[in-house]
KOLDRENFI-581342 format. One record per residue: residue number from 1; y negated, x, z negated of N, C-alpha, C in turn; chain. Coordinates in nm, 2 decimals, m for minus. Layout:
{NUM; {Y; X; Z}; {Y; X; Z}; {Y; X; Z}; A};
...
***
This chain:
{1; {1.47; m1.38; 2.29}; {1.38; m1.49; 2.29}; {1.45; m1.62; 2.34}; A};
{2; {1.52; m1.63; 2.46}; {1.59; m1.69; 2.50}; {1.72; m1.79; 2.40}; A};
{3; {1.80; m1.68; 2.27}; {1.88; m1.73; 2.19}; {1.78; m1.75; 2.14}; A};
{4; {1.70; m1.74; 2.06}; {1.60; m1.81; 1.95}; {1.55; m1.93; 2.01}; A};
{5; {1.50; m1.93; 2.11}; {1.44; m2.12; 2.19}; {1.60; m2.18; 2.15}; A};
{6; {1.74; m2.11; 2.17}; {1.87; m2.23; 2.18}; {1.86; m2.27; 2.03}; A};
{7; {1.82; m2.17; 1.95}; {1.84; m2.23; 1.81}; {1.78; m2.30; 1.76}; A};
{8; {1.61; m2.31; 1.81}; {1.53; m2.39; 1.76}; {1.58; m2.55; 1.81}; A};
{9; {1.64; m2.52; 1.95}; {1.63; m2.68; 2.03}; {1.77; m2.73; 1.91}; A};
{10; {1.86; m2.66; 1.89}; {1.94; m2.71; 1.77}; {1.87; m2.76; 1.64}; A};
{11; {1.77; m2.73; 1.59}; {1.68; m2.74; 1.47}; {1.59; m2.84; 1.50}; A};
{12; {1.64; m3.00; 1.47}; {1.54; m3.12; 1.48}; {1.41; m3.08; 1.45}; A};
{13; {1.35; m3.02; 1.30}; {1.25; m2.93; 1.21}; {1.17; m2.86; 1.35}; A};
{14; {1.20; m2.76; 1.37}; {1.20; m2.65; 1.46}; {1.12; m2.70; 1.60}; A};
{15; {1.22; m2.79; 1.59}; {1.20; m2.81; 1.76}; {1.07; m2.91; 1.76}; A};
{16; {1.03; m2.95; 1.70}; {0.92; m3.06; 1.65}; {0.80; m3.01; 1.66}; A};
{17; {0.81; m2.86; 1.60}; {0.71; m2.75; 1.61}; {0.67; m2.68; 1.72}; A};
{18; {0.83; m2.64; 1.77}; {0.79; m2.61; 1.93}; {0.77; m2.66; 2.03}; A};
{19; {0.75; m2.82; 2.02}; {0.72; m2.89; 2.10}; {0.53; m2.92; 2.10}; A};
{20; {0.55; m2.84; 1.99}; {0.35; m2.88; 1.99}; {0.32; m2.76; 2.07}; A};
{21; {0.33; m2.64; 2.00}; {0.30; m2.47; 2.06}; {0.43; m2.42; 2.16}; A};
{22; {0.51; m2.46; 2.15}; {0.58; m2.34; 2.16}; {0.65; m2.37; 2.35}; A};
{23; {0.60; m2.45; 2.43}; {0.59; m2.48; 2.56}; {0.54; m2.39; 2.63}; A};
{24; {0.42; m2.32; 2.58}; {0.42; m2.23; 2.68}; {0.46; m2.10; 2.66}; A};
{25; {0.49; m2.09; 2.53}; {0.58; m1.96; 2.50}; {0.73; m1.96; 2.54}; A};
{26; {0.80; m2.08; 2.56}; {0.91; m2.06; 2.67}; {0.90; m2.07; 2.74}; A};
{27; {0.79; m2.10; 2.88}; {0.73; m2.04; 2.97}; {0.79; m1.91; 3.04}; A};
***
């Protein structure tokens, strides 16, 4: 889970998305 959050924060796309949901899933 941990490598997949590094790859998304590499992925402008990605990380755009995880910044709406995906905050408390790296939690």
């Amino acid at each position: 889970a941990l490598g997949e959050a590094y790859q998304v924060l590499s992925d402008p796309t990605k990380r755009d998305i995880y910044d709406s949901f995906g905050k408390s899933s790296i939690s």
